[in-house]
C-alpha positions as CSV (number, residue, x, y, z in Angstrom):
1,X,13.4,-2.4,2.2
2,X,12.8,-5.4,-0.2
3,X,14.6,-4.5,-3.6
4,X,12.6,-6.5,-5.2
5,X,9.8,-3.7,-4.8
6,X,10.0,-0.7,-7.1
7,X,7.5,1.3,-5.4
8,X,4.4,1.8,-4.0
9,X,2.1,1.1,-7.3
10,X,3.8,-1.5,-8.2
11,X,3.7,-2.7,-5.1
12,X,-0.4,-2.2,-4.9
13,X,-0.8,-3.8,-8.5
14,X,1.6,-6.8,-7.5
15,X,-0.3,-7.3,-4.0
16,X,-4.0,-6.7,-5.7
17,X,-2.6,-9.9,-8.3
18,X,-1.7,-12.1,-5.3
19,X,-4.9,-12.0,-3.9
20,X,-6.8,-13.0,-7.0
21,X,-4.5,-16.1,-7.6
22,X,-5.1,-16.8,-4.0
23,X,-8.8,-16.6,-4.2
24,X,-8.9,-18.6,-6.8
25,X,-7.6,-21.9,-4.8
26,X,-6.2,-23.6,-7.4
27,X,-2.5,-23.8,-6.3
28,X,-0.9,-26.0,-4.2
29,X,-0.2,-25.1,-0.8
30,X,3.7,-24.5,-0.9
31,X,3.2,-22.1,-3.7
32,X,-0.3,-20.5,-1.6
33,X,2.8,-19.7,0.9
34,X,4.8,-18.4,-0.7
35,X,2.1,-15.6,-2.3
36,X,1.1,-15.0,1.2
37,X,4.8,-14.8,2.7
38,X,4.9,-12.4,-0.6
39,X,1.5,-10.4,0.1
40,X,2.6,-10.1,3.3
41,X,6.0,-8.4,2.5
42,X,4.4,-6.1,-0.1
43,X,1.5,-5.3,2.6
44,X,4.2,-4.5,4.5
45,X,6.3,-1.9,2.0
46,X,3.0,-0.3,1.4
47,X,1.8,0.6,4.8
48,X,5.8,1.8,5.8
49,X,5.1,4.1,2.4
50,X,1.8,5.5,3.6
51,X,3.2,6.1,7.2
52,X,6.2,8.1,5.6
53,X,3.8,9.9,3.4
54,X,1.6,11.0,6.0
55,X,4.4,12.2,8.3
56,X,5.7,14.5,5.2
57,X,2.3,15.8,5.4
58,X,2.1,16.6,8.8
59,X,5.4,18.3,8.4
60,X,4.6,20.7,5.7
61,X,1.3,21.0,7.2
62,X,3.4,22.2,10.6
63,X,6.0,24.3,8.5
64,X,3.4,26.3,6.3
65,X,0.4,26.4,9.1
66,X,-1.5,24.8,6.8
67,X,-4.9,23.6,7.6
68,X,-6.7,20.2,6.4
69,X,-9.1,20.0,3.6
70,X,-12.6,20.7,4.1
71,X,-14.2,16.7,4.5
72,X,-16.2,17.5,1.8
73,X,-13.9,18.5,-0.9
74,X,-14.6,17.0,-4.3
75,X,-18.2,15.7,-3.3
76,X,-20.6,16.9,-6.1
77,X,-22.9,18.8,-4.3
């Protein structure tokens, strides 16, 4: 893991900041690089986070039987 990434919000703030700098165009194209190498690695961090996340999940939700959430939870119906 990249120590230079505290954790996943930072992470998703950091990545989110990238992308406007790149969409704005203005930079010259070793420094474009080296945001995208950048993005890249963040984009990278985060998904490896959400993967772990969701195999915690699926390992309570194994250990305590538990059942999903309805899809419709927290809709204002």
């Amino acid at each position: 893991m990249d120590s230079t990434i505290k954790d996943f919000e930072a992470a998703i703030a950091e990545l989110e900041s990238i992308v406007k700098k790149l969409e704005e165009g203005d930079l010259p194209l070793e420094t474009s690089l080296q945001l995208y190498e950048r993005g890249v690695q963040l984009s990278r961090f985060c998904h490896a986070q959400l993967e772990q996340a969701e195999k915690r999940i699926e390992i309570l939700n194994e250990r305590g039987q538990l059942t999903p959430a309805p899809s419709n939870l927290g809709t204002d119906e």
